[in-house]
C-alpha positions as CSV (number, residue, x, y, z in Angstrom):
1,X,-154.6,-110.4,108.2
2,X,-151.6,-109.2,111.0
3,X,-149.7,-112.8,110.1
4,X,-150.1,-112.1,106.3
5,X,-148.9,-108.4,106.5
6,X,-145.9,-110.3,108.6
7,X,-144.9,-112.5,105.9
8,X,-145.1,-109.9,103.3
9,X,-142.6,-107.2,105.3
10,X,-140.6,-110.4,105.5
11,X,-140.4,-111.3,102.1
12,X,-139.3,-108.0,101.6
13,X,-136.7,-107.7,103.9
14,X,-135.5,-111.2,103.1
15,X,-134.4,-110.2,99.7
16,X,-132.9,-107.1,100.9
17,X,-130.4,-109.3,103.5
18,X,-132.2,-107.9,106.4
19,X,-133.7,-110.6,109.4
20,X,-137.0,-111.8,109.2
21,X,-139.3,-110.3,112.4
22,X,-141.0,-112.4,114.7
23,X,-144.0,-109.5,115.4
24,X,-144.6,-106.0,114.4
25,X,-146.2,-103.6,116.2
26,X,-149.4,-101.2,115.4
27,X,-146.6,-98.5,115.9
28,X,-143.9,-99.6,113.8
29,X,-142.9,-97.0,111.4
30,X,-142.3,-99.1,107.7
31,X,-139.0,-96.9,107.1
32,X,-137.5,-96.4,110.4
33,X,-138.5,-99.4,112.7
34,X,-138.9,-101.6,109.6
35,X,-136.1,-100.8,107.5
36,X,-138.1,-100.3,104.3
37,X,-137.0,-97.5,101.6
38,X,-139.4,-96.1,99.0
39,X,-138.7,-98.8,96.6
40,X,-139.7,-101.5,99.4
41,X,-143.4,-99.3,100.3
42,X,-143.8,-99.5,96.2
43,X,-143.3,-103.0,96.3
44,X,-145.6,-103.6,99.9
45,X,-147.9,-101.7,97.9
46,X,-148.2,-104.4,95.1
47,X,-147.8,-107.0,97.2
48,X,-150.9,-106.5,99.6
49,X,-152.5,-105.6,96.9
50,X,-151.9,-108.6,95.2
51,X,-153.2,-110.4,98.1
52,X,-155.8,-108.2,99.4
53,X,-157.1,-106.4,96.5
54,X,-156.6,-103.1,97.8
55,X,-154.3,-100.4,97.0
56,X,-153.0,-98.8,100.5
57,X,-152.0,-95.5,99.1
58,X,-154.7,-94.9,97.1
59,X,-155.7,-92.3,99.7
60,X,-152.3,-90.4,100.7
61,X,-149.0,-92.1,102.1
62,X,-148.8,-94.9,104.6
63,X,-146.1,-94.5,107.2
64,X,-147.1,-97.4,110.0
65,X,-148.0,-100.3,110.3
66,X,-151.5,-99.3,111.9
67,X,-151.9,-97.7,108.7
68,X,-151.9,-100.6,107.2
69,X,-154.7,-101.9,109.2
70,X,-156.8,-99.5,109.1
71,X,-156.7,-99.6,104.9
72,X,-157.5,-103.0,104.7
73,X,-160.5,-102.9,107.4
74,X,-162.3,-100.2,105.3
């Protein structure tokens, strides 16, 4: 699930010029540490989605990438 969620904030920041990450961290923050803007969280959204079949913001907003996590584990 972790290297998934990696290639997917990589794909994103790929197409925006930005480097791809090695890691993230349970603590990274997706528009601060990560670089995303709202537009990139809409498409994260889909994305994961897409591969998990879950909608991470169904519930309220998702600032980190523990967030994340926890979404997908429920």
């Amino acid at each position: 699930m972790k290297e998934k969620i990696l290639g997917i904030i990589n794909e994103i920041r790929t197409v925006k010029g930005l480097e791809q990450l090695g890691e993230i961290h349970e603590e990274d923050n997706l528009r601060d540490d990560l670089g995303l803007t709202s537009f990139d969280l809409a498409e994260l959204t889909v994305k994961i989605e897409d591969a998990f079949d879950i909608d991470i913001f169904e519930d309220g907003l998702v600032n980190t990438v523990s967030e994340i996590y926890a979404k997908l584990k429920k």
